[in-house]
C-alpha positions in Angstrom: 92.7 -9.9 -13.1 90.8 -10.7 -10.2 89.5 -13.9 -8.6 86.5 -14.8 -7.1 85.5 -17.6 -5.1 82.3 -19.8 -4.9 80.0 -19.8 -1.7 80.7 -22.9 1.2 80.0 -25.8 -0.9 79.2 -24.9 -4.5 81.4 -25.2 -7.3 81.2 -23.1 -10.9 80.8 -26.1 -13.1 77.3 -26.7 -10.8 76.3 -22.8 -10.6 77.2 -22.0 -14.7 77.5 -25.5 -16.1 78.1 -23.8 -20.0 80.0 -20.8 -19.1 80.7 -20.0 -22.3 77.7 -19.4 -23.0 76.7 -17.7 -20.1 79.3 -15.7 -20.8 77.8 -14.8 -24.2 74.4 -14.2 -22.9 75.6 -11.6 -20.6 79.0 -9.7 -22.5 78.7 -11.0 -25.9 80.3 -13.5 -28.8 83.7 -15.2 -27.3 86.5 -14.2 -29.8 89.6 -15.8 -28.1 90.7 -17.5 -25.3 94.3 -16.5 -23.1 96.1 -18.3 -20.8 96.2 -17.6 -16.9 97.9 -19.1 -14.3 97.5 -22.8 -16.4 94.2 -22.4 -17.5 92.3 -21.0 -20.9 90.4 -18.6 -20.2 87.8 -16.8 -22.7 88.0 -13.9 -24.0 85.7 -10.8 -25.8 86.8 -8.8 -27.7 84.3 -6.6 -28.8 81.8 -6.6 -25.9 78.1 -5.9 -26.7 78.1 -3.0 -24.3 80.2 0.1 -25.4 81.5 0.5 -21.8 83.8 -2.0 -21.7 86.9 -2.3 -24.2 87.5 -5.8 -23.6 86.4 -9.0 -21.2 88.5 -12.1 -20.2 86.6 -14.5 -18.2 86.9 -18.4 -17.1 87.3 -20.8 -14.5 91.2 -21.2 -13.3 91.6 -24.4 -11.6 94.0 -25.3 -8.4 95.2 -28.3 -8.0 93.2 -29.6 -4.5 91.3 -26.8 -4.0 88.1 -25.1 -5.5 88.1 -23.7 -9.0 88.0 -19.6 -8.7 86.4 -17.5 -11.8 89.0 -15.0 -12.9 87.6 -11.8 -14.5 89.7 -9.0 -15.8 86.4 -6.1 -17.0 88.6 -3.6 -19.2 86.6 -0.6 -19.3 86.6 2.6 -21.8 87.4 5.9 -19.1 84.0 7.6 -17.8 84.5 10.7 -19.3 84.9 9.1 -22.6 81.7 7.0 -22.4 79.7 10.2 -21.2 80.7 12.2 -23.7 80.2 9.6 -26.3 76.8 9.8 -24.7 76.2 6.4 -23.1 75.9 7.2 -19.7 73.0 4.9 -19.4 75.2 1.9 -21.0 77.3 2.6 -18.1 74.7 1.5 -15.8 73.5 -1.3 -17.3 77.2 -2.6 -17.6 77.4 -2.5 -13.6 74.2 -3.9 -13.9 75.7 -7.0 -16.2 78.6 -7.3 -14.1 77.1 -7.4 -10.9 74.3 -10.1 -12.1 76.9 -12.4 -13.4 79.6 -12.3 -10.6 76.1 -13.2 -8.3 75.2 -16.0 -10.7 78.5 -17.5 -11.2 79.9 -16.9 -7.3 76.2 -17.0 -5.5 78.2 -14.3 -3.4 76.7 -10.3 -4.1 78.6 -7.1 -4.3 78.9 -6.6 0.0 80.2 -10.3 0.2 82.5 -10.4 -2.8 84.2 -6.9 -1.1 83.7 -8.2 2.2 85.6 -11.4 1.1 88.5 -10.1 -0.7 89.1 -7.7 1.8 89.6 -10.9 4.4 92.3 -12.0 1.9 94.0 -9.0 1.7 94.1 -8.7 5.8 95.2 -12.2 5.3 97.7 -11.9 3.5 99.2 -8.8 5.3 99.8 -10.8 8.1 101.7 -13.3 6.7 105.9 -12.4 7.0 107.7 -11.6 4.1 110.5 -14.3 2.7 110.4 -16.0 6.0 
């Protein structure tokens, strides 16, 4: 599962105010929702595009700070989509993914990678059981 944060100053509930069914416009009918770190999230189970297996998306809220959107993408393996022959579904589901992590997030691929990478530096500086 992995969590993204909002650009300086916007929040998810002003950038997707029905996420669920933004969520359905882009992957497909909500089946389910899981619990994460306290909150539900929702879940596909049978996404509209054959790449992926499975999709769990939702806002997972911190007590005084920012909601983050948790996404967890479970995809099919690449030799298995290609030889089913939907290579092209392949690209429109990086397509989907990328479109919705920059309308949820306002942040595109380069600053999403840029931005996790920061927290993982972060974090690596931090001591262990200190």
């Amino acid at each position: 599962m992995k969590e993204y944060k909002m650009r300086r100053g916007e929040y998810l509930e002003e950038r997707m105010p029905d996420l669920e069914a933004e969520i359905e416009d882009y992957f497909g009918a909500i089946t389910a929702t899981e619990e994460y770190k306290g909150s539900d999230l929702y879940v596909v189970e049978d996404p509209d595009n054959p790449v992926f297996d499975r999709i769990t998306v939702g806002a997972v809220e911190y007590s005084g700070k920012k909601d983050k959107l948790a996404v967890d993408f479970e995809e099919r393996p690449a030799e298995e989509v290609i030889a089913d022959g939907d290579a092209e579904a392949a690209a429109d589901a990086v397509d989907a993914k990328n479109d919705f992590l920059l309308e949820a997030t306002g942040r595109d691929a380069k600053a999403r990678r840029d931005s996790m990478k920061r927290s993982v530096e972060d974090d690596a500086e931090k001591p262990d059981n200190v």
